[in-house]
C-alpha positions in Angstrom: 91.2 102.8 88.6 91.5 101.2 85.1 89.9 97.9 86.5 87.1 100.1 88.0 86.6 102.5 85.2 87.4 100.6 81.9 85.1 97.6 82.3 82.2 99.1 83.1 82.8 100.9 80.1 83.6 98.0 77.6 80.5 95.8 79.1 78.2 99.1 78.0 80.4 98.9 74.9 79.6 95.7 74.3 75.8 95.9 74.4 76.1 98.3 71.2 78.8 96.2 69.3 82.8 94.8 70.0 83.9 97.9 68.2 82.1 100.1 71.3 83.1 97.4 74.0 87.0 98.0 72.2 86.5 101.8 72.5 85.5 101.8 76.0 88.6 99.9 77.5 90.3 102.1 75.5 88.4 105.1 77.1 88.5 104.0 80.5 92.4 103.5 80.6 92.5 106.8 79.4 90.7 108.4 81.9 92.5 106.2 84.5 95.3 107.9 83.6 94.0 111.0 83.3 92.9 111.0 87.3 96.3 109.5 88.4 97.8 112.6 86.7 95.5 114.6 89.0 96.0 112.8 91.9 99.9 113.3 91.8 99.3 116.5 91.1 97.1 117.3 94.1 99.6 115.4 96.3 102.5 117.6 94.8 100.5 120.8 95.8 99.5 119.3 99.0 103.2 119.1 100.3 104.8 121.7 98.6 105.6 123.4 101.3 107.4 120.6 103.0 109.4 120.3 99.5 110.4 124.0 100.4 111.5 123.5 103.4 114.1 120.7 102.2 117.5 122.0 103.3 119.7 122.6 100.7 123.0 122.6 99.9 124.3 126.0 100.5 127.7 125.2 98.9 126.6 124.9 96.1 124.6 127.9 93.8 121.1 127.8 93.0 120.2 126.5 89.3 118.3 128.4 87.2 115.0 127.1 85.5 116.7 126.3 82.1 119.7 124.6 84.0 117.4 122.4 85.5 114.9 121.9 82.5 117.9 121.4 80.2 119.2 118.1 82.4 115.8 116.8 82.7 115.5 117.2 78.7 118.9 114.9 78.8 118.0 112.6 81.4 114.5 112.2 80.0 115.0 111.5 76.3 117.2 108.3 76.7 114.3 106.7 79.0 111.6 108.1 76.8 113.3 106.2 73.8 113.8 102.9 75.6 110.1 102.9 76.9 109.2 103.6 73.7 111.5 100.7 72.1 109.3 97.5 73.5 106.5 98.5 72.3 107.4 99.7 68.9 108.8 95.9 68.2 105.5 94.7 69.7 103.6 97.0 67.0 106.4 95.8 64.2 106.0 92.0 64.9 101.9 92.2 64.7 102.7 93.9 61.1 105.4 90.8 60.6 104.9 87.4 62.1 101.3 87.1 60.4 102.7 87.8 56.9 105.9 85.5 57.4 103.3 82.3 58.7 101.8 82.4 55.5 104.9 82.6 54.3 106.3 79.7 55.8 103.5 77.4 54.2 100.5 77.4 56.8 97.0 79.0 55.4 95.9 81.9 56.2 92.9 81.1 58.5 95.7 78.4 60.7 98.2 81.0 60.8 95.3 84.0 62.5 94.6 81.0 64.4 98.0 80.8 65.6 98.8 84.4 66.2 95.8 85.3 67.9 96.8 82.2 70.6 100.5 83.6 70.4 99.5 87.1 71.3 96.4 86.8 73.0 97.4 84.0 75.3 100.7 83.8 75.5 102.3 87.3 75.6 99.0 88.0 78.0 100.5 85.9 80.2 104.3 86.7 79.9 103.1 90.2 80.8 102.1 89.8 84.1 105.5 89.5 86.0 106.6 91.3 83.6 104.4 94.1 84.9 106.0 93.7 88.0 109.6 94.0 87.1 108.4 97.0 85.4 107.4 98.7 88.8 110.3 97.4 90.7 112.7 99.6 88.3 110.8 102.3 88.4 111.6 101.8 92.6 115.5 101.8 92.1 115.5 104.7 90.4 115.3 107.6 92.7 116.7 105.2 95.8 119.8 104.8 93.8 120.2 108.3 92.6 119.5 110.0 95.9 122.6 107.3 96.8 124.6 108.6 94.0 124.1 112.1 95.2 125.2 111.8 98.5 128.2 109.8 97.6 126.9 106.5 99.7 128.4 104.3 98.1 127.6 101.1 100.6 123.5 102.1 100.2 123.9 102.5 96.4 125.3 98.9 95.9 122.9 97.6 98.7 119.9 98.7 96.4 121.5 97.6 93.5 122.0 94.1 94.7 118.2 94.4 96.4 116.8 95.1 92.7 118.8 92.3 91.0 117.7 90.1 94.2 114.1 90.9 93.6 114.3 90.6 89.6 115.4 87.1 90.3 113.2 86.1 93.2 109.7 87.3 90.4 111.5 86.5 87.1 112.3 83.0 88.3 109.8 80.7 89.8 107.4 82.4 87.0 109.5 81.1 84.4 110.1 77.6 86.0 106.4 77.5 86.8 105.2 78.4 83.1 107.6 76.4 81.7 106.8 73.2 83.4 102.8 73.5 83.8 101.9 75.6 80.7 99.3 73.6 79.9 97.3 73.5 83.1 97.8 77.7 83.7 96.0 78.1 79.8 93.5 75.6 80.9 92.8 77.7 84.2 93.1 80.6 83.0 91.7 80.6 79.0 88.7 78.4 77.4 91.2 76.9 74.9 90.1 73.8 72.1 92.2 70.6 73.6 93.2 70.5 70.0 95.2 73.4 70.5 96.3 73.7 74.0 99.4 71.5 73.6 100.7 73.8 70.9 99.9 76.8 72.5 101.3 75.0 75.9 104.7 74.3 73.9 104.6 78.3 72.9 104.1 79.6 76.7 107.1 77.3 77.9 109.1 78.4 75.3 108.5 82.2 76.2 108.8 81.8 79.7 112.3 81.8 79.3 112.0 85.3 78.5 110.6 85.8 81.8 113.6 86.1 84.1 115.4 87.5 81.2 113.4 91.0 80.9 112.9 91.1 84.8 116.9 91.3 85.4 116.9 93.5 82.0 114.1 96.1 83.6 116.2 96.0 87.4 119.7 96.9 85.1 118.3 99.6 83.2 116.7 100.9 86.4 119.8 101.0 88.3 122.0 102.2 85.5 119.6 105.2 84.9 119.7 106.0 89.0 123.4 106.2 88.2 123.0 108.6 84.7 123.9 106.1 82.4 121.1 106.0 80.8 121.9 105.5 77.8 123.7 102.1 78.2 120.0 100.6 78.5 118.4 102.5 75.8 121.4 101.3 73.3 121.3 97.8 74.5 117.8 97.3 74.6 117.5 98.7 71.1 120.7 96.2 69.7 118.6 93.7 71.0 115.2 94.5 69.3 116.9 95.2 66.0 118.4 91.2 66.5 114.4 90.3 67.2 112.8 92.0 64.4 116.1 90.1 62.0 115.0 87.1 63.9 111.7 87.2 63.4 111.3 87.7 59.9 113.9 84.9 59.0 112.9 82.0 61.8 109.0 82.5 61.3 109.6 81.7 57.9 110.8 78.3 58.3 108.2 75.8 58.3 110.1 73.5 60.9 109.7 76.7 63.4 107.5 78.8 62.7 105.6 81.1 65.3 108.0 79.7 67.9 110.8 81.2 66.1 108.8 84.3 67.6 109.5 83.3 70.9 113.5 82.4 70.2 113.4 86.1 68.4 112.5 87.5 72.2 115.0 85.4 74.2 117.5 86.4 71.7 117.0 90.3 72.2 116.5 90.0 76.2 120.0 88.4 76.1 121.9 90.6 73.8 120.2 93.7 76.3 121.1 91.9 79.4 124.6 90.9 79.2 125.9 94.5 78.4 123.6 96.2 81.1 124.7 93.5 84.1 128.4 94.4 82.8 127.9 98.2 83.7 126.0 97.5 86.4 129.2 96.0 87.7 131.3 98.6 86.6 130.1 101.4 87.8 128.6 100.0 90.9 131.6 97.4 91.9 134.4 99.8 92.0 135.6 103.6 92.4 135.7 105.5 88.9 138.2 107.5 87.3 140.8 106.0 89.7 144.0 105.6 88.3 147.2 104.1 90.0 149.5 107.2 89.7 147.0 109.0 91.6 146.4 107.3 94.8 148.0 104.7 96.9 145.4 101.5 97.0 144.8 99.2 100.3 142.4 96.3 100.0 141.8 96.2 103.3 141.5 98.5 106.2 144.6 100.1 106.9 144.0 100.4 110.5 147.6 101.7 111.7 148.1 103.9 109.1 152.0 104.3 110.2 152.5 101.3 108.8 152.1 102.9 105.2 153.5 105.5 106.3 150.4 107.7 104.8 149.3 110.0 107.3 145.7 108.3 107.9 144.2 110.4 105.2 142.4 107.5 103.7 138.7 107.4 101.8 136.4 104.6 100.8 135.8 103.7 97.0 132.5 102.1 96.1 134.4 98.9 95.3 135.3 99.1 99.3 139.1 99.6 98.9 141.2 102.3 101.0 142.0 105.1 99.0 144.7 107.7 99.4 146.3 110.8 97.2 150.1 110.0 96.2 151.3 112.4 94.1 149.9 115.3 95.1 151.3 114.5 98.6 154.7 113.9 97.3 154.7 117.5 95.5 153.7 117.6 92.5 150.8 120.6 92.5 150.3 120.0 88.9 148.4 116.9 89.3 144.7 117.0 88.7 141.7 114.6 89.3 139.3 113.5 86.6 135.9 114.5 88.5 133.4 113.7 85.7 132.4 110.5 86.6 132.4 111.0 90.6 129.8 111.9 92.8 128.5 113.1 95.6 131.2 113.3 98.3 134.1 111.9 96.3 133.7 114.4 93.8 133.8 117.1 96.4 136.6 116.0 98.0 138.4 116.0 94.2 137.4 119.4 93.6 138.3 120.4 96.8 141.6 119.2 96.5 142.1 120.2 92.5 141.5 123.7 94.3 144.1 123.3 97.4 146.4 121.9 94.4 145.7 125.3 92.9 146.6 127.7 95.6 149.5 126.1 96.7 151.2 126.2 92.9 150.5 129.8 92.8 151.6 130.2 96.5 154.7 128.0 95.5 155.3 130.0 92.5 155.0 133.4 94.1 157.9 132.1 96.5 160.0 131.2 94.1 159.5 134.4 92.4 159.9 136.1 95.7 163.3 134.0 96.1 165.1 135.1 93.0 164.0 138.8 93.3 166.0 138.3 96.7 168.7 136.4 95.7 169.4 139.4 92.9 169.4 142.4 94.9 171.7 140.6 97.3 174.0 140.0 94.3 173.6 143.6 92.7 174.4 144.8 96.2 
């Protein structure tokens, strides 16, 4: 729709001036937009019905409209903020790495020059697959939620794993590719001077790097907000822009680098975000949490026989895969409780469930004893 609507309007633009042809891409991506809105909307009403008719779970009471509005305001700010964060340090660095070229010694008129190629064909460029990692996290989102909420864990790390997969099979051979035949993409794809394509060429490989970087940073933030850690991505991601913008205004100045210390700025912050984010990723998607030794008894394999432990063949699955069984709470001790915070779907039902039987049977236990010694007295007194 924006290919269909905003060029048409920005070649009627143009016959006025560039300033009309400027406000009609501008336009049209606005009204694109605008009718996607519509359309989603129209689908929505279209099947509302069949959203009705979802079963529900009737364990579990009905949320009111501020219950549910109050978790989307907390789930939505964090993911607003780190959409927001890219293109804030896109808008800070066309303030910056202009001012800081000058700077570093080149003239003014070389140093538009060399912006303009930087953002105009280079970042153009880098934008494309980047596009696409973009939509594939927006994909692992509700998969790995509606995972999350039905306590599969096996599915959960399956999309997981498909996402990462994915992120590397785009972000890769685009960054090999650009990095090895810059110079023939910007002559098929741009009108540049041969004067300046080897620079610019030198630019684009150097980027590319960032490439497979963002794509793996886009499929972690996606899976770590389908598991409501969204904040992970949106505190990483901004650590790592903060380190960019530091970046940029101190490399750019150099005269030995210059606008490519622009492009070390980007690998830098891509990094510094995707470490952290593939570390949870792990964490919360590689193992059980909230499990702690004292709890339960801990096979790494399947118990089959489960005489042999001597355990009663009440055993669960963690995410990690690992056999899981209560200890404590089998051996007596009522008072025991399970953190259920950070479980979901069945596991935390099965912890609340059993924080509950743990319940009744210390009251029932106590109401023995009490029962016991009110006994035991009268038959003494007698």
């Amino acid at each position: 729709a924006k290919v269909f609507i905003a060029l048409p309007l920005a070649y009627f633009g143009s016959k006025i001036s560039m300033a009309h042809a400027v406000a009609g891409v501008l336009l049209g991506t606005s009204l694109a937009e605008g009718l996607a809105l519509l359309f989603m909307y129209v689908v929505y009403l279209k099947n509302k019905k069949t959203f009705a008719a979802i079963a529900q779970d009737a364990d579990k009471p009905a949320q009111g409209t501020l219950s549910i509005l109050k978790k989307l305001i907390v789930f939505s700010i964090p993911v607003t903020i780190s959409a927001c964060i890219v293109p804030m340090s896109a808008f800070i660095d066309s303030g910056l790495l202009l001012g800081r070229l000058i700077l570093s010694g080149i003239e003014q008129t070389e140093a538009t020059a060399l912006y303009g190629r930087y953002s105009g064909y280079v970042l153009t460029i880098i934008n494309v697959p980047s596009a696409i990692a973009a939509a594939i996290s927006m994909s692992l989102v509700p998969s790995i939620s509606a995972a999350v909420a039905r306590g599969d864990g096996p599915f959960m790390r399956k999309q997981s794993a498909l996402g990462l997969r994915l992120s590397f099979t785009v972000g890769m051979p685009c960054t090999v590719a650009l990095f090895v035949i810059s110079q023939r993409v910007l002559s098929l794809m741009f009108n540049i001077a041969p004067e300046n394509l080897q620079k610019t060429g030198m630019m684009l490989s150097l980027s590319a790097i960032t490439i497979v970087l963002f794509t793996v940073v886009q499929s972690t933030s996606g899976i770590l907000q389908g598991l409501k850690k969204q904040w992970i991505p949106m505190y990483t991601l901004l650590a790592g822009v903060v380190v960019k913008v530091i970046l940029n205004y101190t490399l750019i100045a150099i005269p030995e680098i210059n606008i490519f210390g622009a492009s070390i700025a980007s690998i830098t912050c891509y990094t510094i975000s995707m470490l952290p984010n593939l570390f949870y990723v792990r964490k919360y998607t590689g193992r059980a949490p909230v499990v702690h030794l004292k709890d339960f008894y801990i096979r790494h394999r399947d118990p089959g026989d489960t005489t042999q432990f001597d355990c009663g063949g009440h055993w669960f699955r963690s995410y990690a895969g690992k056999y899981l069984r209560g200890s404590i709470l089998a051996q007596g001790d009522l008072d025991t409780k399970i953190e259920t915070k950070q479980l979901y779907g069945s596991f935390r039902s099965c912890a609340e469930h059993l924080n509950t039987t743990s319940d009744a049977a210390l009251v029932a236990a106590r109401e023995k004893m009490k029962s016991e010694r009110m006994r035991t007295e009268l038959i003494t007194n007698v």
